[in-house]
ZASEZA-414272 format. One line per 4 residues: their letters; for each residue x, y, z of C-alpha. Coordinates in pm, 1 decimal, padded with zeros to 6 digits, m for minus. Each point is the difference from the previous one (the first is absolute). Layout:
// residues N
A> X Y Z  ...;
//
This chain:
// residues 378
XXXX> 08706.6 12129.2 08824.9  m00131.6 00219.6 00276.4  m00395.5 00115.6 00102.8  00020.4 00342.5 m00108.7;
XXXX> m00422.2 00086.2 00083.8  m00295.6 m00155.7 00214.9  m00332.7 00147.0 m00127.3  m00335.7 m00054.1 00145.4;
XXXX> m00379.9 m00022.8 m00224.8  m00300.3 00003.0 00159.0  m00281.4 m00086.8 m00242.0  m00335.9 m00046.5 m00033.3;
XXXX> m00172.4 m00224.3 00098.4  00177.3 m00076.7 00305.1  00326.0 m00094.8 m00121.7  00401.5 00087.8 00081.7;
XXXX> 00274.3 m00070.3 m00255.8  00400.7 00070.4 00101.0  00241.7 00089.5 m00313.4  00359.4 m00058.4 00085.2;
XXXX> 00253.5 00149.6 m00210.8  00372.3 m00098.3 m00066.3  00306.5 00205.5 m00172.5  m00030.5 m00275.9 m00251.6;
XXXX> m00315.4 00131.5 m00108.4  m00178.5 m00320.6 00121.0  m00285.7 00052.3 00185.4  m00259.6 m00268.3 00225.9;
XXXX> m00322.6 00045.2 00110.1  m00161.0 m00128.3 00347.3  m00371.5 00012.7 00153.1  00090.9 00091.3 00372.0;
XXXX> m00369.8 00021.3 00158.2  m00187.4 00002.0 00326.1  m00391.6 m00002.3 m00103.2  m00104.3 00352.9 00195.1;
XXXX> 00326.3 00069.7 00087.5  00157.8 00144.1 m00310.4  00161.2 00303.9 00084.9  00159.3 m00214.9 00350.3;
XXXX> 00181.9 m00260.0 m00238.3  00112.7 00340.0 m00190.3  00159.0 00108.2 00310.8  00161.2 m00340.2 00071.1;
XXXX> 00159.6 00033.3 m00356.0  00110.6 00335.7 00029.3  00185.7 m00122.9 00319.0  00222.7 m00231.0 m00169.9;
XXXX> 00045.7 00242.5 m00289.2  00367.8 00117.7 00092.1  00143.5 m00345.5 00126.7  m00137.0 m00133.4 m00389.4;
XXXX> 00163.9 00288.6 m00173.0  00288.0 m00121.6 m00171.9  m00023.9 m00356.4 00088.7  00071.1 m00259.5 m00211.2;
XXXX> m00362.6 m00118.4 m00125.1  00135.3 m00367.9 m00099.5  00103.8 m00055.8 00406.0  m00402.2 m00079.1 00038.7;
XXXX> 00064.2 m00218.2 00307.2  00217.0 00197.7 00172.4  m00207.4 00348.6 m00054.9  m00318.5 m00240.6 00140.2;
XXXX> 00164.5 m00064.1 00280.5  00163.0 00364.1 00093.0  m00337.1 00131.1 m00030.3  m00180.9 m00287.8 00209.1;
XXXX> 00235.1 m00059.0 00335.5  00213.9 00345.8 m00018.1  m00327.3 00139.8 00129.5  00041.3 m00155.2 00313.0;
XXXX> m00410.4 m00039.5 00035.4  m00062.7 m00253.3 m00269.7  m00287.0 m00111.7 m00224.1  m00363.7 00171.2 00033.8;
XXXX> m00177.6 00059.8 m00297.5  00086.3 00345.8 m00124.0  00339.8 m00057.0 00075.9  m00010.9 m00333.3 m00217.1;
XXXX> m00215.3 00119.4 m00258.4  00215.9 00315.0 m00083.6  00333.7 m00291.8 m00044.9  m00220.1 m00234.8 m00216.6;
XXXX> m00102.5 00266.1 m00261.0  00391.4 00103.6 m00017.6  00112.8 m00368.1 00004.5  m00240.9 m00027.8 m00318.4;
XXXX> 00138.2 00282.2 m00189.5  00376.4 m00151.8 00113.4  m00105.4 m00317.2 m00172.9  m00125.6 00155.9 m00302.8;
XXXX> 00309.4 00177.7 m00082.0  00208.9 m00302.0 00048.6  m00185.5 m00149.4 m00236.0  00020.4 00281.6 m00225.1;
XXXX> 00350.5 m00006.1 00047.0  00092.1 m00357.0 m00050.7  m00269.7 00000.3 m00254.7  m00252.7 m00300.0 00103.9;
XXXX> m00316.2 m00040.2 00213.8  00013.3 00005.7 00408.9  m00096.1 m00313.2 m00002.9  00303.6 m00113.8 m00237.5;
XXXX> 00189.1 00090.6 00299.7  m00167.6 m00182.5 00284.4  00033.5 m00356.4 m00158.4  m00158.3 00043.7 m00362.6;
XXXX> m00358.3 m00025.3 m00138.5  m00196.8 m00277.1 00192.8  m00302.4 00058.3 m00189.5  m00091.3 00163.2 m00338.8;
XXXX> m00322.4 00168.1 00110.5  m00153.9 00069.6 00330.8  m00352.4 m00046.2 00058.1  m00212.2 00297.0 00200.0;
XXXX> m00347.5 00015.4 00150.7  m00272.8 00278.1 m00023.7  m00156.7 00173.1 00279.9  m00334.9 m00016.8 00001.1;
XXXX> m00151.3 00330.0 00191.8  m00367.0 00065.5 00054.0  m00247.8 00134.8 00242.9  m00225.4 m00246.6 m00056.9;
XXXX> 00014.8 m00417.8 m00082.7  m00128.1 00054.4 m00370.0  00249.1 00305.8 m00055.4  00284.2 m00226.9 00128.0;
XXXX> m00126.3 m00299.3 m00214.2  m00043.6 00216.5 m00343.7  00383.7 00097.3 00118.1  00087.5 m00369.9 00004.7;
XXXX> m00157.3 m00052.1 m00304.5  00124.1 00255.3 m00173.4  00348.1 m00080.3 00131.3  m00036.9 m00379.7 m00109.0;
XXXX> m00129.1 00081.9 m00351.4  00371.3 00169.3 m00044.5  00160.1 m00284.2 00076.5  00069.3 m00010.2 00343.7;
XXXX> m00000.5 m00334.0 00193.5  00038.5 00158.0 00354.2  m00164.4 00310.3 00164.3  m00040.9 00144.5 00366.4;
XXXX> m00277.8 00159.3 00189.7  00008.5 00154.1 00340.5  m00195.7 m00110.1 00315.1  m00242.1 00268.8 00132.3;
XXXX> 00089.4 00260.9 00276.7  m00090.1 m00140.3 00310.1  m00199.0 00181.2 00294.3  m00064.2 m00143.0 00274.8;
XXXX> m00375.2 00155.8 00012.2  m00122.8 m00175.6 m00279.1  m00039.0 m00334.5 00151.3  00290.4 m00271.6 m00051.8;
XXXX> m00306.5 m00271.7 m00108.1  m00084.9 00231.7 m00309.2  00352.3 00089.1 m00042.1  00133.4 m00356.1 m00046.3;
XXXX> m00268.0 m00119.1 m00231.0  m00016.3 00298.9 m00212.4  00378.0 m00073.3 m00074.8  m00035.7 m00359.8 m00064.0;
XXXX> m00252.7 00056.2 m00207.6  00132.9 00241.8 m00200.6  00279.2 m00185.5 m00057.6  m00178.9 m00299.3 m00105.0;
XXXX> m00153.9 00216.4 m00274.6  00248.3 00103.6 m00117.6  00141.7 m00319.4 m00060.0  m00310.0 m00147.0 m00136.5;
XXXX> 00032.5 00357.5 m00281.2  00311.0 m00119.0 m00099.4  00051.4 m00366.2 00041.3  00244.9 m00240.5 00128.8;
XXXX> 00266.6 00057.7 m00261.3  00062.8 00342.3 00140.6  00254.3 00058.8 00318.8  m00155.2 00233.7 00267.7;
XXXX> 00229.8 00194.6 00222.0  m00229.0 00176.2 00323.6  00136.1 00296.7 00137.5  m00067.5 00008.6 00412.4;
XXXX> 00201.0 00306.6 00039.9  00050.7 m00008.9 00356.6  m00335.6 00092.5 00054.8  m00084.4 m00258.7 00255.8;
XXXX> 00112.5 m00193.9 00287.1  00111.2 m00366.5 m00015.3  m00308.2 m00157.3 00153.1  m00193.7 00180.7 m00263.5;
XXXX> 00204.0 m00115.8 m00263.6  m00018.6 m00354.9 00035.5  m00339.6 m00002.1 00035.9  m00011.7 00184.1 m00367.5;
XXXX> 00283.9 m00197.5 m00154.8  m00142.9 m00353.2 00112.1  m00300.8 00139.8 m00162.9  00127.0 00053.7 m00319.8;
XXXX> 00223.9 m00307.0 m00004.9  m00205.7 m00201.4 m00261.8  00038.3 00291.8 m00203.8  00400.8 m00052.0 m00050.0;
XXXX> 00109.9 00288.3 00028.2  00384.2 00053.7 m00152.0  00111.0 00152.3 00326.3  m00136.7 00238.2 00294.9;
XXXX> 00183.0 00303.5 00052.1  00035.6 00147.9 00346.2  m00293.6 m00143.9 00148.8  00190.3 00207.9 00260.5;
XXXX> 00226.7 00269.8 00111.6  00335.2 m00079.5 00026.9  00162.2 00127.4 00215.6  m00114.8 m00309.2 00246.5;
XXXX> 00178.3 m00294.1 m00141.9  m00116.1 m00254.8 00211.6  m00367.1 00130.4 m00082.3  00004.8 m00070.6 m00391.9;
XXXX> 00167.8 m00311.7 00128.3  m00290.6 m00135.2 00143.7  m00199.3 00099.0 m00270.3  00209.9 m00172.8 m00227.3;
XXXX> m00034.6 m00344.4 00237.2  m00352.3 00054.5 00038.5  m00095.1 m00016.5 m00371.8  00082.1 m00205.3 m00340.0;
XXXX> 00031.6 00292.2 m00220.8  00304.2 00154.8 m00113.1  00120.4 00356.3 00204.7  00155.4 00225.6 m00131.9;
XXXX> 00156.2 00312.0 00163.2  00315.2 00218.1 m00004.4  m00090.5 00344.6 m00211.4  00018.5 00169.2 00354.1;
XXXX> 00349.5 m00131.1 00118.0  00346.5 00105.9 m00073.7  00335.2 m00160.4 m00111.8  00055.2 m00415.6 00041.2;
XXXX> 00003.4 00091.6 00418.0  m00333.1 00100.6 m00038.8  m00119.6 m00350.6 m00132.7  00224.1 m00198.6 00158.7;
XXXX> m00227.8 m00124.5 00295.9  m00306.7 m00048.3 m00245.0  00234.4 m00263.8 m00188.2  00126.1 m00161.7 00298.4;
XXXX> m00398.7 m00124.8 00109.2  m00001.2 m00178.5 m00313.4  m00337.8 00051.1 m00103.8  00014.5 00335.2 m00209.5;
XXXX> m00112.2 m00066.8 m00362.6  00074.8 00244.2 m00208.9  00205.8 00309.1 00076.0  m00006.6 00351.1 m00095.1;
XXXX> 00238.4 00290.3 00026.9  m00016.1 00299.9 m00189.5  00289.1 00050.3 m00212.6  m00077.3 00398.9 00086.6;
XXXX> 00018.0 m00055.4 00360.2  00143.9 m00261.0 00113.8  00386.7 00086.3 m00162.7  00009.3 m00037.7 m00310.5;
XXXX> 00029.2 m00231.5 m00285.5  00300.5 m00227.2 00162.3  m00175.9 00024.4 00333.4  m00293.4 m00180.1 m00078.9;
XXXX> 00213.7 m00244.8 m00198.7  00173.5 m00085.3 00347.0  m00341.4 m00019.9 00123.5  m00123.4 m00225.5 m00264.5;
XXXX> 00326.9 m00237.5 00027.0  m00107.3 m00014.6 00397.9  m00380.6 m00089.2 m00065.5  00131.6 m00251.5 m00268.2;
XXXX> 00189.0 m00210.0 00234.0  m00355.2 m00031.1 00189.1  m00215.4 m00083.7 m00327.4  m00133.3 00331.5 00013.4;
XXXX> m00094.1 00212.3 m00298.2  00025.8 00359.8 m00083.8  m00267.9 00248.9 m00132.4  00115.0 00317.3 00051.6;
XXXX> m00171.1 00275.1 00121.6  m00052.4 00298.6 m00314.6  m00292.7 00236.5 00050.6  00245.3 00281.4 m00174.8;
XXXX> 00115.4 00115.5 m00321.6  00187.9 m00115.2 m00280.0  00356.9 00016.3 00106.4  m00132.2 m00242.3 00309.1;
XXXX> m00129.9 m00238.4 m00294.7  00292.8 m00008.4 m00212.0  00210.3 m00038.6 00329.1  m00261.9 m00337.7 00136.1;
XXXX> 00068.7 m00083.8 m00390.9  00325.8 m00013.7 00067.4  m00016.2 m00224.5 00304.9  m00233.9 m00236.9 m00137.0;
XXXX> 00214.3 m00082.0 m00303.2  00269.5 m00110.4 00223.5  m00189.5 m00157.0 00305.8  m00124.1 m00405.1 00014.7;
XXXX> m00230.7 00039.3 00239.0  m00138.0 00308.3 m00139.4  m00414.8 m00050.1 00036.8  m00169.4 00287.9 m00204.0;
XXXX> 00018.7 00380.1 m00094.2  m00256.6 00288.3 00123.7  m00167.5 00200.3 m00226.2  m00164.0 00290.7 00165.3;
XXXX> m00279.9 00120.4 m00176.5  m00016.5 00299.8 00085.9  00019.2 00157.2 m00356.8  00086.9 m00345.7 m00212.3;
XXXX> 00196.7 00237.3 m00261.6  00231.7 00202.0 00252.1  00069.9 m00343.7 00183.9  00153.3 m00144.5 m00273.6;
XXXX> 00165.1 00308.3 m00033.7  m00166.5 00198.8 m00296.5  00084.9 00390.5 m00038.6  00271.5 m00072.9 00264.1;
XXXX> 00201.7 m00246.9 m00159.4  00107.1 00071.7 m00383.5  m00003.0 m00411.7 m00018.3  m00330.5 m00085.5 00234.2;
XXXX> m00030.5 m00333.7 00067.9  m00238.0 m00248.4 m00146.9  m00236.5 m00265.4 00156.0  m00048.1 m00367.6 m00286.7;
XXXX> m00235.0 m00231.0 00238.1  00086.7 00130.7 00305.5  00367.4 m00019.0 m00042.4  00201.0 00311.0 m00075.9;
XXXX> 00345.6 m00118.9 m00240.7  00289.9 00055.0 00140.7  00231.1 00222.4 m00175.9  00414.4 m00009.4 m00051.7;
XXXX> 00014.7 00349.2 00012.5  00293.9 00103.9 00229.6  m00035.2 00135.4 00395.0  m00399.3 m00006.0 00111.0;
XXXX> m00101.0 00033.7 m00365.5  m00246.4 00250.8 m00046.0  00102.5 00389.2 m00079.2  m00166.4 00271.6 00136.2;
XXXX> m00206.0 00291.4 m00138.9  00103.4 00328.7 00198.7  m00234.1 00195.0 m00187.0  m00269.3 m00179.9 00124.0;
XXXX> 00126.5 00033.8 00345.2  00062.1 00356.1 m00033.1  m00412.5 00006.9 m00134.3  m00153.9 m00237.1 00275.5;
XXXX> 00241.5 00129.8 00296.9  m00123.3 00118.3 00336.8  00076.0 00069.5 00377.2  m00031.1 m00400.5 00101.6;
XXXX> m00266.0 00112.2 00261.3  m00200.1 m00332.4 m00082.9  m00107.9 m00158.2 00358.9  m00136.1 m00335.2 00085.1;
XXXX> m00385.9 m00047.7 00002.5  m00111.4 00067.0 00377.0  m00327.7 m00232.8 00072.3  m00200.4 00060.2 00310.1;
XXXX> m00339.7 m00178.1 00134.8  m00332.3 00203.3 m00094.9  m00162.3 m00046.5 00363.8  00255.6 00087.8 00233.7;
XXXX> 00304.1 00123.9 m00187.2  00246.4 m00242.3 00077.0  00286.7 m00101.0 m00234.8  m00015.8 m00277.9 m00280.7;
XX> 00301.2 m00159.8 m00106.2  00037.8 00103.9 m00376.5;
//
């Protein structure tokens, strides 16, 4: 069998799906994706386009690796995000081919569904509470809400009580039953952070993620050492060198590459056998589509220290893949079933593709302070 075709889709809303093509007539699909940076990753694809041609698309390892170290600059994120979306559609034609699920092939089904939390968006605390509420009444037991952009102009007294207060409501809306993930997003520095996260301690949350940047590992160490809450981080950093100093300090909780940038489905199974060896968990990282779903589906089934799933939210019906998958996915209780089907199991729609298509000219949001213009980490 040989890759005969590479094609690229960028659809709305903000998504990029990767059809590969054999001269078997099999064919995989892959989410390769840079948030704001589309039409880059498209380039980075295109690149490798001639070495894939005629390749055998079973030899998954070895393409990986051509395309990683034969560039002679390694890693980054465009360059890794453009390998993880093919390394997905590699895996799903194996499967295809040898007729079971990925995760059939990397040790057998662990787990017979996979449990998933809700983000909970809002502008305001009542908005994001309704959201929570909403969210539990469908069954989920575990939801996420993000921490507020930070400026530095606003006063770090009001700042810090406004988000341990909101927090606590929240948690007083929906009771203790209910897991709460909080979203820090980078947006402040460490000393900030632990004054936040000690303040929301009593509150339990189910893990803080990046209550930093990462690029400073010895930073969201001492955040880690400073508080009794779980931290979580890893959605920013590539391949299982990116993480490896995180799980050396021995105090990372909870893990969490992105299966569409951080290499691809096997990738962040290396990465998961590494944090297991350090009783660390894994919650990937999925703010995408629904190839990157049925690809963290695919993990999960197959991974022990697999933590939980993340459901977007940013349109609950095309998350789960409706309109773009001819079998979307379905959410019982917060837990989506997992399937048998063979490869990544979903198949997709390319006349909805066709219909929702566009130039993938979607950027990042781009926050700035309203006295004296200066930038806000989104």
């Amino acid at each position: 069998m040989k890759i005969t075709n590479i094609e690229i889709f960028h659809v709305k809303p903000r998504w990029t799906f990767l059809k590969i093509s054999t001269d078997e007539g099999i064919c995989g699909w892959g989410e390769p994706m840079v948030e704001g940076r589309a039409r880059t990753v498209e380039t980075a694809i295109l690149e490798h386009k001639d070495f894939l041609l005629g390749q055998d698309p079973l030899r998954i390892e070895y393409l990986w690796q051509s395309m990683y170290r034969n560039t002679f600059y390694r890693g980054g994120i465009i360059l890794v995000s453009a390998i993880s979306g093919i390394e997905q559609a590699l895996w799903d034609i194996k499967g295809k081919f040898y007729n079971m699920p990925v995760y059939e092939m990397l040790g057998g089904m662990y787990r017979d569904k996979v449990r998933i939390y809700g983000h909970c968006w809002g502008a305001t605390t009542e908005k994001i509470i309704d959201r929570a509420l909403e969210r539990k009444s469908k069954g989920f037991t575990a939801i996420k809400v993000l921490l507020e952009p930070f400026s530095e102009n606003r006063g770090v007294k009001k700042y810090i009580e406004a988000q341990v207060r909101r927090f606590s409501e929240i948690r007083s809306a929906v009771g203790d039953e209910m897991d709460i993930a909080i979203d820090f997003h980078g947006r402040v520095n460490p000393d900030l952070a632990i004054q936040i996260i000690n303040g929301i301690e009593t509150d339990r949350p189910l893990f803080v993620e990046e209550p930093c940047l990462p690029e400073n590992t010895e930073a969201m160490v001492r955040i880690a050492r400073s508080v009794r809450v779980p931290i979580a981080t890893g959605e920013r950093l590539v391949t299982r060198f990116g993480i490896r100093s995180l799980l050396e300090s021995g105090v990372m909780a909870v893990i969490q590459p992105d299966l569409c940038h951080a290499g691809g489905i096997f990738e962040v199974r290396k990465m998961a056998a590494m944090a297991e060896t350090y009783y660390c968990k894994v919650a990937p990282h999925n703010p995408l589509g629904p190839v990157s779903l049925a690809a963290n589906i695919q993990l999960a089934a197959c991974t022990p220290n697999f933590l939980i799933a993340e459901h977007f939210g940013m349109k609950e019906e095309w998350d789960i893949g409706q309109g773009y998958l001819k079998n979307p996915f379905t959410i019982e209780d917060g837990y989506i079933p997992l399937r048998a089907s063979p490869g990544l199991g979903i198949e997709m729609n390319e006349e909805i593709l066709a219909e929702r298509g566009y130039d993938g000219a979607w950027d990042s949001p781009r926050l700035y302070a309203e006295d004296d213009g200066s930038i806000i980490d989104w």
